[in-house]
Backbone as CSV, one residue per row, in Angstrom:
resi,resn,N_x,N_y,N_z,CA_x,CA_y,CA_z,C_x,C_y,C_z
1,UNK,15.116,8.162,13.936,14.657,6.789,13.709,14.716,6.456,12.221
2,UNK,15.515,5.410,12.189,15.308,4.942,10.897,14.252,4.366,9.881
3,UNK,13.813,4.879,8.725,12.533,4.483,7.907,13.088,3.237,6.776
4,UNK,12.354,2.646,6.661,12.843,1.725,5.108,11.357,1.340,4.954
5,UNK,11.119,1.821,3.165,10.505,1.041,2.637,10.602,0.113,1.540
6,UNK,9.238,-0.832,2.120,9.431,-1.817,1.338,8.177,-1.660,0.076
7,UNK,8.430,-2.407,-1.188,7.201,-2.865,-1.964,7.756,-4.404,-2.582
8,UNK,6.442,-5.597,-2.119,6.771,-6.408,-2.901,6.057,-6.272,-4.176
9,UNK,6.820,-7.429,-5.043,6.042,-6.975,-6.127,6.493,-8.626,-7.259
10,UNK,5.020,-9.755,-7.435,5.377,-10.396,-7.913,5.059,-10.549,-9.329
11,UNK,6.206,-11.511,-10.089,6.156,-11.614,-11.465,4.747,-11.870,-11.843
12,UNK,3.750,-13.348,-10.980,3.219,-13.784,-12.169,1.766,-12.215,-11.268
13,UNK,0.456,-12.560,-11.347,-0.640,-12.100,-11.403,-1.834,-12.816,-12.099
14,UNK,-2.519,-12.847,-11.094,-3.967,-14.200,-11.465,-4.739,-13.238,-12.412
15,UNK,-5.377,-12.128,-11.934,-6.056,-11.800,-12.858,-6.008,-10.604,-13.518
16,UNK,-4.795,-10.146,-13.706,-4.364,-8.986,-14.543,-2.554,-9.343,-14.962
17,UNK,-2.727,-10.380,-15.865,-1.182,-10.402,-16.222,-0.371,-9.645,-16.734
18,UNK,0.982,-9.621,-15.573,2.176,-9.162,-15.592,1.731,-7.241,-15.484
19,UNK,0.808,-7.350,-14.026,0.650,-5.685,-14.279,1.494,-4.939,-13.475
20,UNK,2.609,-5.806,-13.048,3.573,-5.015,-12.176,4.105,-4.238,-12.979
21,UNK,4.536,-4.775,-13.913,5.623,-3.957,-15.242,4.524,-3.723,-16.804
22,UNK,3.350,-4.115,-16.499,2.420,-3.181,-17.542,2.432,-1.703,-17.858
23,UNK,2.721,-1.495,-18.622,3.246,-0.114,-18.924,1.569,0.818,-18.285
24,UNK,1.299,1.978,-17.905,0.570,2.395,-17.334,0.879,4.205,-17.396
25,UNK,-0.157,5.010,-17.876,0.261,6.445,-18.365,1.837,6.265,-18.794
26,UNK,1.994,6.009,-19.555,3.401,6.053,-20.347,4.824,5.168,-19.411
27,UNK,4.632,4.922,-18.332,6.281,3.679,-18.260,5.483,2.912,-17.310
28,UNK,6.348,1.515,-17.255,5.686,0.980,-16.477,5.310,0.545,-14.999
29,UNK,4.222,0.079,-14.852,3.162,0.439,-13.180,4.157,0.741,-12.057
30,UNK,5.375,-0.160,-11.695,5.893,-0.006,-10.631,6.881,1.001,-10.828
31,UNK,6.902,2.122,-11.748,7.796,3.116,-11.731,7.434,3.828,-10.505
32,UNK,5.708,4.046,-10.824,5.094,5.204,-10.149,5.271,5.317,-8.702
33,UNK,5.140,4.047,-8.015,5.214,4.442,-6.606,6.603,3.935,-5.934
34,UNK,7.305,3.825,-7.137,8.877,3.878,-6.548,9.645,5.678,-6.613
35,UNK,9.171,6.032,-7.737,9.466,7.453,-7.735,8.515,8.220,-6.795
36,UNK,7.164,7.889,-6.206,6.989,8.097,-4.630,7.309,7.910,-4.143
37,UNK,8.187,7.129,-3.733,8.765,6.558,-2.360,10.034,7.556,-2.365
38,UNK,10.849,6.909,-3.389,11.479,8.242,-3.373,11.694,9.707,-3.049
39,UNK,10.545,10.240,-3.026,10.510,11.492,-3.108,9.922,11.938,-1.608
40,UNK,9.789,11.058,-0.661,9.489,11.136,0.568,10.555,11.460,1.658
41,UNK,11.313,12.626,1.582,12.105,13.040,2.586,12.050,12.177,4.230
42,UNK,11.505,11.216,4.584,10.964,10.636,5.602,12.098,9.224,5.549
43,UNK,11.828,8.982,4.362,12.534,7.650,3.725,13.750,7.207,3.913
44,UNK,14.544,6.304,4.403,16.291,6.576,4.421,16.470,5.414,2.929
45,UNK,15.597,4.340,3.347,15.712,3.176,2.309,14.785,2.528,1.821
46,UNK,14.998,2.166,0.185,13.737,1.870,-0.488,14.115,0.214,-0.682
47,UNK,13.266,-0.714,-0.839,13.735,-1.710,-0.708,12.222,-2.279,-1.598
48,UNK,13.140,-3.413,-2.784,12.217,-3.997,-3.612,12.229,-5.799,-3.919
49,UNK,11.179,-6.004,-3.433,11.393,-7.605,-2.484,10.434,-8.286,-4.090
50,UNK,11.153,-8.697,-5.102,10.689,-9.472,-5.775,11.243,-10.681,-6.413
51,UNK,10.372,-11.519,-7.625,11.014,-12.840,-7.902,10.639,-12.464,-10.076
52,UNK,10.583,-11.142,-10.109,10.323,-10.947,-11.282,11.645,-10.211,-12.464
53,UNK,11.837,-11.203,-13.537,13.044,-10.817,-13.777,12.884,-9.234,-14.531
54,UNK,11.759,-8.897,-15.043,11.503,-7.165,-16.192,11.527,-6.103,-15.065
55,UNK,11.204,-6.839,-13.727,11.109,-5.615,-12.816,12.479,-5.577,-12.361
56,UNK,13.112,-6.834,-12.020,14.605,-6.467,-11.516,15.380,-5.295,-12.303
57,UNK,15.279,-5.992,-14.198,15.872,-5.436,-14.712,15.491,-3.347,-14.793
58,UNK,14.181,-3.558,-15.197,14.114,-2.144,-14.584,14.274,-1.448,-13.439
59,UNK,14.379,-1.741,-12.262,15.001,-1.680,-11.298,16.190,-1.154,-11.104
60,UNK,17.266,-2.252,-12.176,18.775,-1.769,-12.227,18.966,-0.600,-12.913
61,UNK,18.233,-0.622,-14.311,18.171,0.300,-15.147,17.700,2.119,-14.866
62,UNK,16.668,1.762,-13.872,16.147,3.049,-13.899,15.968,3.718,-12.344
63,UNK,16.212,2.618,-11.086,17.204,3.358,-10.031,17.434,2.305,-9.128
64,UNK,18.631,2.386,-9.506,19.953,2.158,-9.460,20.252,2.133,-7.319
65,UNK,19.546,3.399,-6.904,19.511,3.665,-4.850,18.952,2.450,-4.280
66,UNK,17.995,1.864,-5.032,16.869,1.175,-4.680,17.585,-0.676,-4.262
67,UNK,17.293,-1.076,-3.047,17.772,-2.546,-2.673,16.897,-3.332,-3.204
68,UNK,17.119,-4.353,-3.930,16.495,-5.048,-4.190,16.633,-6.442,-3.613
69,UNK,15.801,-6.908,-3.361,15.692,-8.233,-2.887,15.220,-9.599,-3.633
70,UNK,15.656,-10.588,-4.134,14.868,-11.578,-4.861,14.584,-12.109,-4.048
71,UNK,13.132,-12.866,-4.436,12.201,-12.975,-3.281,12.609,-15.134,-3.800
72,UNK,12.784,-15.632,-2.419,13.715,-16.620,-2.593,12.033,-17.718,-2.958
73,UNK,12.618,-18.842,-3.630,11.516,-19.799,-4.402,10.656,-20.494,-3.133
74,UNK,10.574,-20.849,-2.021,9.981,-20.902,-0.689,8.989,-19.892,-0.896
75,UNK,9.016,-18.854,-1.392,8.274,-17.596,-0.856,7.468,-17.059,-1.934
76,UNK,7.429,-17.638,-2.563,6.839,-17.632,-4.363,5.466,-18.219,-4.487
77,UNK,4.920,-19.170,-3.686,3.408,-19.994,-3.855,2.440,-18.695,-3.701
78,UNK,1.511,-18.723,-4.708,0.132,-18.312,-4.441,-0.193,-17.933,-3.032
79,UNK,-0.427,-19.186,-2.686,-0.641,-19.419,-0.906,-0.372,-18.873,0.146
80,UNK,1.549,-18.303,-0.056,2.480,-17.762,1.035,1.527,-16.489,1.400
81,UNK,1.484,-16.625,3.148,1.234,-15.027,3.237,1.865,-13.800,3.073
82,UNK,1.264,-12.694,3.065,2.355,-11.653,2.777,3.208,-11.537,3.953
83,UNK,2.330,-11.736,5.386,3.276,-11.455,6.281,4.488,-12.044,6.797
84,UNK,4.773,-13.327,5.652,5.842,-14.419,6.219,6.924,-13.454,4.946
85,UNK,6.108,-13.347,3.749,7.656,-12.371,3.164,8.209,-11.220,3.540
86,UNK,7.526,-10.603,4.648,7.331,-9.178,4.934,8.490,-9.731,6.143
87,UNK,8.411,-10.718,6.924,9.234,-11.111,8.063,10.537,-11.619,7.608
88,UNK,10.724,-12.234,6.227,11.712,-12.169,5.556,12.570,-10.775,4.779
89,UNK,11.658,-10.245,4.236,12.449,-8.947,3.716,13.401,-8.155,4.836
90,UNK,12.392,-8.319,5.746,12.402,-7.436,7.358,14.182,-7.813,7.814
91,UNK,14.118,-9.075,7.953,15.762,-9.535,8.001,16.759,-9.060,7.035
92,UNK,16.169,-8.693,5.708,17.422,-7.959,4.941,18.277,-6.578,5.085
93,UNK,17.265,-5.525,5.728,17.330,-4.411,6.287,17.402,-3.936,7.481
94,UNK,18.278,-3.281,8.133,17.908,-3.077,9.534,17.556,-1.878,9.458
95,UNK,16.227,-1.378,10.409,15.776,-0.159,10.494,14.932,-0.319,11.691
96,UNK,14.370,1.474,12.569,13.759,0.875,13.403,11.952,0.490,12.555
97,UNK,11.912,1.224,12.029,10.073,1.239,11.637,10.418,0.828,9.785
98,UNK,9.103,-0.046,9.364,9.111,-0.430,8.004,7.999,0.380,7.139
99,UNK,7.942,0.662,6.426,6.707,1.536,5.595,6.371,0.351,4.552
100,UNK,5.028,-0.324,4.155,4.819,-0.951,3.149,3.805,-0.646,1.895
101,UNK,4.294,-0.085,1.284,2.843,-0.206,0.275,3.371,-1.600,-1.463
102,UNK,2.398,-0.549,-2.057,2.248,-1.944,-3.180,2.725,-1.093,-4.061
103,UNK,2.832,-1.579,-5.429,2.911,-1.270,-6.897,1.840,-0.833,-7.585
104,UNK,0.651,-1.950,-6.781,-0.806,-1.489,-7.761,-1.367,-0.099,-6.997
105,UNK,-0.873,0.602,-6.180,-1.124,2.139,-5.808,-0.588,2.957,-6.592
106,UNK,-0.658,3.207,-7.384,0.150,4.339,-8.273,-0.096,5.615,-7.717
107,UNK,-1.350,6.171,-7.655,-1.908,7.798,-7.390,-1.333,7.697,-5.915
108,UNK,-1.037,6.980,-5.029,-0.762,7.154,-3.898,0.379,8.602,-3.825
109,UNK,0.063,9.515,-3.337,1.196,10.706,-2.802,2.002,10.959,-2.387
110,UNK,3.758,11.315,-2.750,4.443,11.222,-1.675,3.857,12.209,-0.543
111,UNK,3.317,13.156,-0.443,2.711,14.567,0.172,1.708,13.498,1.335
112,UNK,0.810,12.810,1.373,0.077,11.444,1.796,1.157,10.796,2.455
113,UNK,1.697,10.275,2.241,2.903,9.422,2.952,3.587,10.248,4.275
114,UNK,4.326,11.174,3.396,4.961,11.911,4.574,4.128,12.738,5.507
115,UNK,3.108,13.132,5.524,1.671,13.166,6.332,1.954,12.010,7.705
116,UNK,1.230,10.668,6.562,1.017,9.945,7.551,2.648,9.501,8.210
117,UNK,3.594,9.784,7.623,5.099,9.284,8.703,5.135,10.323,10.007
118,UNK,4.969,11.768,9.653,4.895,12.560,10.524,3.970,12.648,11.746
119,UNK,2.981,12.348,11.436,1.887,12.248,12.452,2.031,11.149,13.276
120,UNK,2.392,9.504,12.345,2.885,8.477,13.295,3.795,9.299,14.281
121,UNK,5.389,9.130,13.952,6.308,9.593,14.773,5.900,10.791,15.970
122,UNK,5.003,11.612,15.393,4.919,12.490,16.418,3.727,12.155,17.652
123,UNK,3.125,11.205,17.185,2.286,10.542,18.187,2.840,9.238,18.861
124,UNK,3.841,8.365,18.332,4.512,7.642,19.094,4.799,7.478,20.427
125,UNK,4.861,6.949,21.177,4.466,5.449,21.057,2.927,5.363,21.664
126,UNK,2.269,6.293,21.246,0.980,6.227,21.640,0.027,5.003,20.656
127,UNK,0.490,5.043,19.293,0.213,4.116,18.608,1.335,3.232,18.232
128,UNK,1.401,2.082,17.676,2.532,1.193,17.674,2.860,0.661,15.932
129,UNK,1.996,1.626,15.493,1.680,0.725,14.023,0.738,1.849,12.943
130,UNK,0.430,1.876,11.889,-0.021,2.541,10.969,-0.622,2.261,10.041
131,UNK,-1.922,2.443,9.642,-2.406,1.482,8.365,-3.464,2.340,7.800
132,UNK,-3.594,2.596,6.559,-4.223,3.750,5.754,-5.449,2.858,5.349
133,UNK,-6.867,4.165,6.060,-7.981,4.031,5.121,-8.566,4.668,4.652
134,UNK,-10.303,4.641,4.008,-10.957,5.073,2.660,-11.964,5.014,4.186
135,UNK,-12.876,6.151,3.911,-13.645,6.523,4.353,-15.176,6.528,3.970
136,UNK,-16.093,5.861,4.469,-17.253,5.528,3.368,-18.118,5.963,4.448
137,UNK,-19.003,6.388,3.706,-20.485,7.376,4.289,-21.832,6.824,3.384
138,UNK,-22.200,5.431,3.556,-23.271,5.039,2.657,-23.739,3.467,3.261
139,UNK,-25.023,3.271,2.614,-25.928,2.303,3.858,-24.962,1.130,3.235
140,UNK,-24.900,0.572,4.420,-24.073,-1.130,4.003,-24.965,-1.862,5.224
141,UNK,-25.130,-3.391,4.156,-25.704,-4.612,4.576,-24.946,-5.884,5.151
142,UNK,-25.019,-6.144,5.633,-24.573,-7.934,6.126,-25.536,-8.756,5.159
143,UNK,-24.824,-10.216,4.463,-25.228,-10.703,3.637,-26.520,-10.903,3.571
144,UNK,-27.161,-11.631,5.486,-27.979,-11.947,5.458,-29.443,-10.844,5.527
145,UNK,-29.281,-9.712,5.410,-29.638,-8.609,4.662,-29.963,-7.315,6.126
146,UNK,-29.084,-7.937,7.234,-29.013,-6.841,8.250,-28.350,-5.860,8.013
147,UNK,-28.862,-4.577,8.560,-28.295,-3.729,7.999,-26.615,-3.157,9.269
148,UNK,-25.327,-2.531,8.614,-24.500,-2.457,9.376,-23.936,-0.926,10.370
149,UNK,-24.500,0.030,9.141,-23.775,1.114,10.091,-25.770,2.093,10.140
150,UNK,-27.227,1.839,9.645,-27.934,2.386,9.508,-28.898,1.422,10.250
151,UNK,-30.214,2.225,10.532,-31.180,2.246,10.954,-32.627,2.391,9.238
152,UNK,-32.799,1.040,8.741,-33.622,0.799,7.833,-34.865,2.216,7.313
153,UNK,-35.155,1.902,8.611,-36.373,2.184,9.222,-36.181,4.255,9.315
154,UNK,-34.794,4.731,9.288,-34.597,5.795,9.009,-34.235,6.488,7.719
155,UNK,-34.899,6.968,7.345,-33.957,7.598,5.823,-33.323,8.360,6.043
156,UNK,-32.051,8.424,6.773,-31.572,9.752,6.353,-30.287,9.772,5.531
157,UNK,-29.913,10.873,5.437,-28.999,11.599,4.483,-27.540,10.843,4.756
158,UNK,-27.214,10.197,3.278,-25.980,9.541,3.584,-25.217,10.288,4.281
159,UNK,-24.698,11.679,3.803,-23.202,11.920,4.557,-24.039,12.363,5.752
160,UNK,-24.849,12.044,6.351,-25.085,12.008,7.963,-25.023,10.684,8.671
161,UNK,-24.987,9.644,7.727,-24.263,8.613,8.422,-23.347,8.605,8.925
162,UNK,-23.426,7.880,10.271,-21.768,7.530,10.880,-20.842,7.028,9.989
163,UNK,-19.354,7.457,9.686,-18.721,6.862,8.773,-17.821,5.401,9.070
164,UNK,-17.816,4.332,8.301,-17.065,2.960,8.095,-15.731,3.404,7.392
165,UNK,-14.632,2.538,8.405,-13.552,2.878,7.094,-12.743,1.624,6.719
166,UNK,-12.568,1.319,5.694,-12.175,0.246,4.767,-10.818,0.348,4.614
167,UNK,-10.016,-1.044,5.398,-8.420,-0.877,5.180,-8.226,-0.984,3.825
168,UNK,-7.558,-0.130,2.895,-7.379,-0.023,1.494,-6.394,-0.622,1.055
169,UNK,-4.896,-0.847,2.056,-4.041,-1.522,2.053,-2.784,-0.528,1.236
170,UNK,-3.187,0.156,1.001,-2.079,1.624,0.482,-0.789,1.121,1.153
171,UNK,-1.148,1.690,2.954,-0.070,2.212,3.600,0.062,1.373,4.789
172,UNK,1.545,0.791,5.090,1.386,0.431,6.431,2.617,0.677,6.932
173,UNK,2.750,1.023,8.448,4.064,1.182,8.973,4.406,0.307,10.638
174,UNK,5.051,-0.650,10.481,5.182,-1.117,11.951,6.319,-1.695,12.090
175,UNK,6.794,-2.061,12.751,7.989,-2.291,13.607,8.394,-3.998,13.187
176,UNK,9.827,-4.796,13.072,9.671,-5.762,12.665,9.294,-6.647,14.011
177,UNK,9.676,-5.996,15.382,9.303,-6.854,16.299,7.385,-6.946,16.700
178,UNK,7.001,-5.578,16.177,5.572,-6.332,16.249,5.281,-7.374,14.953
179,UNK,5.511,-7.328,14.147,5.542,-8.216,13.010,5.577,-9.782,13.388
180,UNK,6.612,-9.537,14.227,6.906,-11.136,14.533,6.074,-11.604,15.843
181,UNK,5.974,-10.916,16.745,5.238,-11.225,17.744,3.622,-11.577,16.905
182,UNK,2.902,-10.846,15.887,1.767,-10.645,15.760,1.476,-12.029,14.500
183,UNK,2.302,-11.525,13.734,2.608,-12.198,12.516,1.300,-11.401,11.523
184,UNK,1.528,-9.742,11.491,0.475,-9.181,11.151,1.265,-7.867,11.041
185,UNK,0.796,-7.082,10.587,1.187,-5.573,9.921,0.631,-4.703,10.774
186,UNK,-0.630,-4.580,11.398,-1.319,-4.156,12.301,-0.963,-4.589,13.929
187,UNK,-0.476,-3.910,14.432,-0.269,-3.770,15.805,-1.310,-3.484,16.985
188,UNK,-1.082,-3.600,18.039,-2.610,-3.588,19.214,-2.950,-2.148,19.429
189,UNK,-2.217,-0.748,18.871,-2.409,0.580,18.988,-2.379,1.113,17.485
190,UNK,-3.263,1.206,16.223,-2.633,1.185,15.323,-3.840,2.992,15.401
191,UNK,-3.175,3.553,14.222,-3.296,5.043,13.738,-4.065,4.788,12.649
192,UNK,-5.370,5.236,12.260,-5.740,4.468,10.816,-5.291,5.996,9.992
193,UNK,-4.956,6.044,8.831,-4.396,7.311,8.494,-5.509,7.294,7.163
194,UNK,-6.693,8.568,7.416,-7.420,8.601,6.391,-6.793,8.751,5.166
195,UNK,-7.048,8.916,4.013,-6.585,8.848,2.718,-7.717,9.368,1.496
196,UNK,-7.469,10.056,1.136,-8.674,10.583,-0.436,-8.905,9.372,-1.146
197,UNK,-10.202,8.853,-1.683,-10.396,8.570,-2.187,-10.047,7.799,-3.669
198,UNK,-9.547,9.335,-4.606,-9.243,8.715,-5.629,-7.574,8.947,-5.680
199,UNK,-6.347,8.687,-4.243,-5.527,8.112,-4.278,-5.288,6.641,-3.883
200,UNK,-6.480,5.609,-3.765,-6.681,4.862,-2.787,-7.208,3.565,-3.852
201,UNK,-6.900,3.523,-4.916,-7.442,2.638,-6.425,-6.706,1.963,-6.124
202,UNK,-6.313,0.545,-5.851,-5.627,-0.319,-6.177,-6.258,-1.442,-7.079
203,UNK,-5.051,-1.685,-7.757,-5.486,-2.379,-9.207,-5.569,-3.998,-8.715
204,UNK,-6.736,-4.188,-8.941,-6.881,-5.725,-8.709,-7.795,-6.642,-9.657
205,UNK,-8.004,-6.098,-10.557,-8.640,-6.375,-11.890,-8.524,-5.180,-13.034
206,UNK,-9.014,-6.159,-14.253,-8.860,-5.100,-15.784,-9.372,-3.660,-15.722
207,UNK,-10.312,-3.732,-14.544,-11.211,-1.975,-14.668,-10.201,-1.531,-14.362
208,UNK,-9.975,-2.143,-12.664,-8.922,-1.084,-11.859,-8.123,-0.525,-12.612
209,UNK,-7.494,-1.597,-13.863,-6.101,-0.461,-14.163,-6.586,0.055,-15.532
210,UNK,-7.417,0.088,-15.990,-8.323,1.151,-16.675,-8.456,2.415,-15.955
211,UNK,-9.283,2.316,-14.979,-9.344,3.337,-14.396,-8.175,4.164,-13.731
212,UNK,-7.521,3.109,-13.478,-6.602,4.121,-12.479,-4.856,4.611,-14.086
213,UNK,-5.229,3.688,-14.608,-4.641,4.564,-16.232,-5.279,6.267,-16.295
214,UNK,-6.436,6.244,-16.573,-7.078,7.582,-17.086,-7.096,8.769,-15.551
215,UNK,-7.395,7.995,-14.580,-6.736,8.865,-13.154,-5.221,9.379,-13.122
216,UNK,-4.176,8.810,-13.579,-2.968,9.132,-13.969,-2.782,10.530,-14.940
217,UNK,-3.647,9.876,-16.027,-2.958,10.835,-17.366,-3.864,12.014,-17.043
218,UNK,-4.856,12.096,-16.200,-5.503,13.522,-16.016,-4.727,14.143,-15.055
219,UNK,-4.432,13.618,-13.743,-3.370,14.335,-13.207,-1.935,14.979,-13.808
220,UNK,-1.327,14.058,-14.539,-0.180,14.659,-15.031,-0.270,15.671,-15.731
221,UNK,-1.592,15.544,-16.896,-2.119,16.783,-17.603,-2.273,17.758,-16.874
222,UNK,-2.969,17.611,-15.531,-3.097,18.876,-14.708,-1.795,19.714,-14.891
223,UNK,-0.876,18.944,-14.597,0.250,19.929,-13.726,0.846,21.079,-15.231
């Protein structure tokens, strides 16, 4: 079965400008999880659906395997959902299953990825779809101050709470015909594919990519 992934990835950014191509532990952000994707033996095709000209150009410059897609001016508003560009990209490539993640995942793993491709496929068609989460073990409220996964009135020990898990938006894998039927990434059998923690940062403000900067340069130091 054929794999292709995709990452979109747009020029402008509301509240962290231009952090697609913000340089981040030494080159910049969207190197990192293109040289993951890459490195995912699972992968046949990498495919990069944008409307940004520093990323194209790095793109050409620094690999060269990688399809790129300009993401056509229709598809450019604030507004557009992801899943109407995702149904567009989807037409550029033929494959049977799509893999999607983002740019602002950097720590994401290829080792994580090909995990969760393997386990999909080998459970197929028992589930129809794939979508990575974060696992949380701690009291959470409803606004109006009910409580959601605890009992008030009990104290007990967080990690003896039942655990909540939070789509993180890392990872997703589904088919373009559920896509279109659903008009959604998530399918009616989906696999939630746990995920660690501190691969699971996506940058969506100034901390995030603070933080997930100094999460970088300690790993690489590791090795």
């Amino acid at each position: 079965m054929k794999l292709a992934a995709l990452v979109p990835m747009r020029h402008h950014s509301q509240r962290v400008p231009g952090k697609n191509y913000r340089p981040l532990a030494g080159k910049p952000l969207f190197h990192h999880i293109i040289e993951t994707l890459l490195a995912v033996p699972e992968i046949e095709t990498v495919m990069v659906d944008t409307d940004s000209e520093p990323v194209m150009d790095g793109m050409r410059q620094f690999f060269p395997t990688v399809k790129l897609i300009q993401r056509p001016k229709h598809l450019r508003a604030d507004d557009i959902p992801m899943n109407e560009i995702l149904l567009y990209d989807t037409a550029q490539v033929q494959a049977d299953f799509y893999l999607q993640t983002h740019s602002t995942n950097p720590l994401l793993k290829a080792e994580t990825i090909s995990r969760g491709v393997k386990t999909f496929f080998a459970e197929y068609p028992k589930y129809d779809s794939l979508f990575s989460v974060t696992r949380w073990q701690t009291r959470l409220y409803f606004q109006d101050g009910r409580a959601i996964n605890h009992n008030p009135l009990e104290l007990i020990q967080t990690q003896d709470l039942p655990p909540v898990y939070e789509e993180n938006s890392c990872l997703y894998l589904f088919t373009r015909e559920n896509l279109a039927r659903k008009r959604h990434r998530i399918g009616d059998k989906p696999f939630m594919l746990e995920i660690d923690k501190s691969e699971a940062w996506d940058i969506d403000e100034e901390l995030d990519f603070e933080i997930t900067d100094f999460l970088m340069k300690r790993r690489m130091n590791a090795k």
